[in-house]
C-alpha positions in Angstrom: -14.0 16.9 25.6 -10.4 15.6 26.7 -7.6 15.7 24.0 -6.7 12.3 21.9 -3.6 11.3 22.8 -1.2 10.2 19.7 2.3 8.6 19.9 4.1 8.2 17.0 6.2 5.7 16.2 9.0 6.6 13.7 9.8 10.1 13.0 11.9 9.6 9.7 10.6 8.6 6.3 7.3 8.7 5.9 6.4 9.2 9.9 7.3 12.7 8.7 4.4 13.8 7.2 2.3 12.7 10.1 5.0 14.4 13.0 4.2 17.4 11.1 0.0 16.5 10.6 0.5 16.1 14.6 1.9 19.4 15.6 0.3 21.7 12.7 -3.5 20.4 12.5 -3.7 18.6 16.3 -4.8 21.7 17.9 -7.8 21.8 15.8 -8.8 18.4 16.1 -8.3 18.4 19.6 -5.5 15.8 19.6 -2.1 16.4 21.5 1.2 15.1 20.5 2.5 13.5 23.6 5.6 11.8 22.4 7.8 10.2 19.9 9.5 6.7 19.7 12.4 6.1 17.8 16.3 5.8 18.5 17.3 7.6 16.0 14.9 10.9 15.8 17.9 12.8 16.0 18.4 12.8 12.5 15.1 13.5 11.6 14.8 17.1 10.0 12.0 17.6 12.6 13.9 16.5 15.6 14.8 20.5 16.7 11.3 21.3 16.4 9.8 18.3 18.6 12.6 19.7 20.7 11.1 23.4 20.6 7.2 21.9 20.8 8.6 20.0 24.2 7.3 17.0 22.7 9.1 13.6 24.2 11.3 11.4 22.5 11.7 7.3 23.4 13.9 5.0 22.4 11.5 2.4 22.3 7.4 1.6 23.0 8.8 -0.2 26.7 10.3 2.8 27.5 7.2 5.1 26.4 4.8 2.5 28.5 6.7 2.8 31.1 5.6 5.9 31.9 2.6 7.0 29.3 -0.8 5.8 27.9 -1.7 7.1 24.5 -4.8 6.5 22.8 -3.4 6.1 19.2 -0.5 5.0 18.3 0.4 5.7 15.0 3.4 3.0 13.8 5.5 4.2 10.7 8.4 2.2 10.7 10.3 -0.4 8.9 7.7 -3.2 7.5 9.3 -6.2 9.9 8.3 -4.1 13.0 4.4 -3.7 12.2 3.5 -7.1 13.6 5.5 -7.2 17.2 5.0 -3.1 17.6 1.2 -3.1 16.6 1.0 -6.0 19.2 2.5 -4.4 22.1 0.7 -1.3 21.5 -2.8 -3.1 21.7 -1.2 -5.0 24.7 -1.1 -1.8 26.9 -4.3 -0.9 26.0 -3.9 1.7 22.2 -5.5 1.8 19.4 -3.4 1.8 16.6 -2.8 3.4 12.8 0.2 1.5 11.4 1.1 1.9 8.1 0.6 0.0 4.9 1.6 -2.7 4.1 0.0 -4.2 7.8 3.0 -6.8 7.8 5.0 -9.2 5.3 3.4 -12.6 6.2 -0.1 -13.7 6.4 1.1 -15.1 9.9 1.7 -12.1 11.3 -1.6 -10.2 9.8 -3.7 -12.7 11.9 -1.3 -12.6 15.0 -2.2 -9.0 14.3 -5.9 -9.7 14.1 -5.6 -12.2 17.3 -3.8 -9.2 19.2 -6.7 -6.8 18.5 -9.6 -9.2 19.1 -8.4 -9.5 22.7 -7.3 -5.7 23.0 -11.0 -5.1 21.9 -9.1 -2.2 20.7 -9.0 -0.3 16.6 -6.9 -1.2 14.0 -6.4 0.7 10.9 -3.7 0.2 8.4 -2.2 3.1 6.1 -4.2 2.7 2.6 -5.2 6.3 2.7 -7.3 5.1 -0.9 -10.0 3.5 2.0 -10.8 7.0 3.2 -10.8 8.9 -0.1 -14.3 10.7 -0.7 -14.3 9.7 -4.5 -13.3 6.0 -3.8 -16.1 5.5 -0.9 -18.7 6.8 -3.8 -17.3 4.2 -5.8 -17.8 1.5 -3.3 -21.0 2.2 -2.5 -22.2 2.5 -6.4 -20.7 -1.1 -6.8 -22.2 -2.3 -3.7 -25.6 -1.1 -5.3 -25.3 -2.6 -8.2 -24.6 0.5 -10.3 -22.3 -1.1 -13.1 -23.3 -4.3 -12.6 -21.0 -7.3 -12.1 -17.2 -6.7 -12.0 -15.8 -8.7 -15.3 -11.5 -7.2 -15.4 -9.9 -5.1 -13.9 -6.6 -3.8 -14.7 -3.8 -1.3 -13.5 -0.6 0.1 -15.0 1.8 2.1 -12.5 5.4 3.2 -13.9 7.1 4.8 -11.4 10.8 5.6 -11.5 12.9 5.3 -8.4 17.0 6.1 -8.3 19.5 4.3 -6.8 19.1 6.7 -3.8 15.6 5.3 -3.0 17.1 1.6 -2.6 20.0 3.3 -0.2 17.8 5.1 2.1 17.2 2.3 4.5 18.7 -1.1 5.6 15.2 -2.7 4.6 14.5 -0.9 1.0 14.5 -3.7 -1.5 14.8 -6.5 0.7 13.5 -10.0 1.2 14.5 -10.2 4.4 16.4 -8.3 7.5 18.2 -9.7 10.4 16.3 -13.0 9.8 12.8 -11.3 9.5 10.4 -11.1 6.5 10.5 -7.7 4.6 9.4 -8.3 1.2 9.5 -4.7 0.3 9.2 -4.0 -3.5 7.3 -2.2 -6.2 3.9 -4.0 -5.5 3.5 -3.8 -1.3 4.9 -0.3 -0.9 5.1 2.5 -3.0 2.1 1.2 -5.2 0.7 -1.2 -2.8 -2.3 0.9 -2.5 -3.3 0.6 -6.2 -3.2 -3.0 -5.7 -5.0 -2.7 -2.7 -7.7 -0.6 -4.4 -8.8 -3.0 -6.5 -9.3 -5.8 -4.0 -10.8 -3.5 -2.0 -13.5 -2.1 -4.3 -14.4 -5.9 -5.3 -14.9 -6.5 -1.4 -18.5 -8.0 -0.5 -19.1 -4.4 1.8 -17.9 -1.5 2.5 -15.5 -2.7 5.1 -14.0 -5.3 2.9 -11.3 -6.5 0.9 -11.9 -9.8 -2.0 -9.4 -11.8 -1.0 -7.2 -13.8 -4.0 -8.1 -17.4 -5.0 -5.3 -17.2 -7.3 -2.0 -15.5 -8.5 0.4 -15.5 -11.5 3.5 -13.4 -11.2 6.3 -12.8 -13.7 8.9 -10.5 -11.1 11.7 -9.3 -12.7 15.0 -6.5 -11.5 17.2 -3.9 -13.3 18.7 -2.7 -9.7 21.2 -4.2 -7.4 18.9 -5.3 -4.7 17.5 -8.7 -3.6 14.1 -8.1 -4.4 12.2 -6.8 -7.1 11.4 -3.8 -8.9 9.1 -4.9 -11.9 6.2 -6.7 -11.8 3.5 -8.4 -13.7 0.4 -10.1 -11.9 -2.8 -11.9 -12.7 -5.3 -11.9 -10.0 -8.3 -13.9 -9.5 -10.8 -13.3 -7.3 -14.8 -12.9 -6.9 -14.8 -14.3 -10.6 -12.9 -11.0 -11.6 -9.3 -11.5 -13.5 -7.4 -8.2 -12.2 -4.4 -7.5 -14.6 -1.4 -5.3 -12.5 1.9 -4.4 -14.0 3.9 -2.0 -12.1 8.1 -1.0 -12.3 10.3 1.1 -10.8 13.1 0.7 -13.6 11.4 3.0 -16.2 12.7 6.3 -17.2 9.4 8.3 -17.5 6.4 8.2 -14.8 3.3 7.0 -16.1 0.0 6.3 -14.0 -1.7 5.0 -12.1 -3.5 4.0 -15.1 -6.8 1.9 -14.4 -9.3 0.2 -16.6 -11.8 -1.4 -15.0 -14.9 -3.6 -16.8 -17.8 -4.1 -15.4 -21.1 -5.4 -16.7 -23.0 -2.2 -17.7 -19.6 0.2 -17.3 -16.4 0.9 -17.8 -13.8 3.2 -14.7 -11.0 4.8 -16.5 -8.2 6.7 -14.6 -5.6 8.7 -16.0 -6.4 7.1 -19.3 -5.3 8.8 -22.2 -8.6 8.0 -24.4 -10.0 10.0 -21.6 -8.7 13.5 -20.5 -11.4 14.2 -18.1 -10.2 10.8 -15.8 -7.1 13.0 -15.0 -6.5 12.1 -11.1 -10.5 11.4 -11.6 -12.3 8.2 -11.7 -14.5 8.5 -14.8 -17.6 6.3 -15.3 -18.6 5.4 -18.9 -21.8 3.6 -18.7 -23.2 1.0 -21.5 -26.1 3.8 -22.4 -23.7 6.5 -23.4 -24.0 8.4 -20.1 -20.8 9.7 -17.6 -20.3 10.0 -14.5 -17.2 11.4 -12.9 -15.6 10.7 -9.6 -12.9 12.6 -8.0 -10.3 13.7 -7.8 -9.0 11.1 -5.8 -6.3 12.9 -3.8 -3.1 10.2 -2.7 -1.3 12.3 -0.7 -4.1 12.8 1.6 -4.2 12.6 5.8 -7.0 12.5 6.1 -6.9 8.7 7.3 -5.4 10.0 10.8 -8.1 12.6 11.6 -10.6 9.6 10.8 -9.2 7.2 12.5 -9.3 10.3 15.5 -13.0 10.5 15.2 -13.2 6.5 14.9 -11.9 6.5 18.1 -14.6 8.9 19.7 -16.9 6.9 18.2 -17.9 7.7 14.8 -18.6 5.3 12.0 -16.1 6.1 9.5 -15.0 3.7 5.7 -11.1 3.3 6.9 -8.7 -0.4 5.9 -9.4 -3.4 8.8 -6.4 -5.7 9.3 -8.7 -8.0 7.3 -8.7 -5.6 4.1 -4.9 -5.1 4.3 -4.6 -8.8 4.6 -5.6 -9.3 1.1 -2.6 -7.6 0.0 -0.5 -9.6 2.0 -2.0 -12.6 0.6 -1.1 -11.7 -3.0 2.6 -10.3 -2.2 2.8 -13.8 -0.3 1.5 -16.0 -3.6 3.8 -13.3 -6.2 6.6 -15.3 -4.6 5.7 -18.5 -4.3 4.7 -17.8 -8.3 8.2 -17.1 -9.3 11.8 -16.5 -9.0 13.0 -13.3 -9.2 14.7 -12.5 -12.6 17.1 -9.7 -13.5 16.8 -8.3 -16.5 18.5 -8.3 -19.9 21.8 -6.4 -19.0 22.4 -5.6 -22.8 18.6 -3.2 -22.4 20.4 -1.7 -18.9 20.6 1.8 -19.0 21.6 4.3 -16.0 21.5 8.1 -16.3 20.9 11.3 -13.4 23.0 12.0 -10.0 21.8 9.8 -8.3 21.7 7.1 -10.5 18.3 5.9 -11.9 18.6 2.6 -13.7 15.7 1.6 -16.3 15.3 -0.8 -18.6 15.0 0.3 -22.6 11.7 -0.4 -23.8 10.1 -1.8 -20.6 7.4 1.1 -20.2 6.4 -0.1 -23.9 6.5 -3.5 -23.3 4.4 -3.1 -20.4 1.9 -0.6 -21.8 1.3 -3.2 -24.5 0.7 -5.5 -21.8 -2.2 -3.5 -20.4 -3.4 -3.0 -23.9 -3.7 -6.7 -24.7 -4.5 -8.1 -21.1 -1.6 -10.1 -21.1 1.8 -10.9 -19.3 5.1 -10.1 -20.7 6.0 -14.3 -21.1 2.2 -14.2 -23.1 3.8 -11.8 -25.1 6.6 -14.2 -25.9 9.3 -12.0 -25.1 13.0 -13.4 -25.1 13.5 -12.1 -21.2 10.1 -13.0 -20.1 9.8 -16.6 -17.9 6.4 -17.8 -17.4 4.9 -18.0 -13.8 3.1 -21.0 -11.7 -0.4 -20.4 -10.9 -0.4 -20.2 -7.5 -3.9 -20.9 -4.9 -4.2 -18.4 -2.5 -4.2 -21.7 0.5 -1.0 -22.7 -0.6 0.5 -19.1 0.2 0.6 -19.0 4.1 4.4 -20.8 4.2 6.1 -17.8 5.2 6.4 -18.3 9.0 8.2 -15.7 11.4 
């Protein structure tokens, strides 16, 4: 059997961890490394040892298809440059892994879609989540019928991020670059895929994603940067409310935390009523009975090497532009929903080399907020402004 051939598009960041996936586990699942794009791989801590593996470097995908044909191509660059490098990649003929979120505008995730339909090529978008062992049990349990209808769901992620985070690219914490959509923040990357998870698990199979009717969203910042770093969302969709507060401007990690009520059970992760949902999804059904899933393992690759065997023609659970677009969808409505509000400066506090700039008594305010099922304006707080309610048609305004 002939090698898959991978290119990978961006070697810094996150491209990283799957430059170094490539050349340390390839050999064993027959897949060969047969170049890198991106201009500016020389200051990538792996650039010497693409150098030593004899491994090309582009400066862009024109210049790769010029004279190669990969086929995967694995995109992990800025979130602007999914939509037009997925595109071209399908174009010459690639499958394609890009990673989450699949783009900032609904526009783009069906240009996406439109590109792939004609490729008649794969798609698969980064939400590693999809392809986790314990979450696929899940799924299929739901799907079954096993706890019964879904009733809430809700998810509380506090994850601190310094000032260095926000300065490590042009695009961190921006609305928009050079006149393109970003929309990076809390909620579509670094805890997208807890967001995702939860549409995801409500989707009608195992392919899918529910898709949002509506969204409420308070989004607030502590940090100099144009978008935001705090969230608080309401969610409807498949007559399930889902409840997701997440912040960067917190001093102490906390989560994910996830409560999720269904008809005959309750899923807690990390809970602290429940020690045994450590990294675990544990089932707690109406009867007194448990089940435990997990552990659920987030900093897993295992969504390239499926994508791999996808592509030789195995049946494998992995995130369709359509799942990813849900996420879009809901990023899209968060601001339409609201304005983006800074926070009380008088609660500022900054501490650390670099930097890392949290708000006094936000992780408490928000763990109340998951304890009552409300947003931070239900809880009447001085700060707090209270969102629009905002119908998932109405969302699709953000155009290229």
């Amino acid at each position: 059997m002939r090698p898959i051939k991978v290119a990978l598009v961006g070697v810094g960041g996150y491209g990283r961890k799957y430059a170094e996936q490539l050349l340390m586990e390839g050999g064993r699942h027959n897949v060969e490394l047969i170049g890198v794009i991106d201009p500016f791989a020389y200051r990538s801590e792996l650039y010497q040892t693409l150098l030593n593996c004899k491994v090309p470097i582009f400066e862009s995908l024109g210049q790769f298809y010029s004279s190669c044909f990969a086929d995967l191509v694995v995109i992990s660059t800025p979130i602007h440059l999914h939509c037009e490098q997925t595109c071209e990649a399908l174009l010459h003929g690639s499958h394609v892994l890009c990673e989450k979120p699949a783009a900032p505008t609904i526009h783009e995730v069906k240009s996406m879609i439109k590109a792939r339909d004609e490729s008649h090529r794969i798609v698969a978008v980064g939400f590693q989540w999809c392809h986790d062992e314990a979450v696929q049990r899940l799924k299929r349990d739901f799907l079954a019928g096993r706890f019964g209808k879904a009733e809430k769901f809700k998810a509380l992620v506090l994850w601190p991020r310094d000032t260095a985070y926000y300065k490590r690219s042009t695009w961190a914490g921006r609305i928009k670059v050079d006149g393109k959509w970003v929309f990076d923040s809390v909620a579509s990357n670094a805890t997208a895929h807890f967001l995702h998870f939860m549409m995801f698990l409500l989707g009608p199979s195992v392919l899918d994603s529910a898709s949002p009717e509506t969204v409420q969203a308070e989004l607030y910042r502590a940090n100099d940067i144009e978008n935001f770093d705090t969230c608080a969302m309401k969610i409807r969709t498949m007559n399930t409310e889902i409840l997701f507060l997440a912040s960067h401007a917190v001093r102490n990690k906390i989560g994910p935390v996830f409560e999720l009520h269904f008809e005959n059970a309750r899923l807690y992760f990390n809970h602290g009523d429940f020690p045994e949902s450590t990294s675990c999804f544990l089932a707690v059904f109406k009867d007194g009975s448990r089940d435990l899933y997990g552990p659920v393992d987030h900093a897993s690759m295992k969504k390239l090497w499926d994508v791999v065997d996808i592509i030789r023609g195995e049946e494998k659970v992995y995130c369709t532009l359509e799942s990813a677009l849900s996420l879009t969808r809901v990023i899209n409505c968060a601001h339409l929903s609201s304005e983006i509000h800074d926070l009380p400066v008088k609660l500022k506090r900054s501490d650390g080399e670099p930097p890392l700039v949290w708000i006094e008594g936000l992780d408490e305010v928000l763990k109340e907020c998951f304890r009552l099922e409300k947003l931070p304006s239900e809880l009447r707080l001085p700060w707090a402004v209270k969102p629009k309610e905002i119908s998932s048609d109405r969302c699709e305004v953000f155009a290229p």
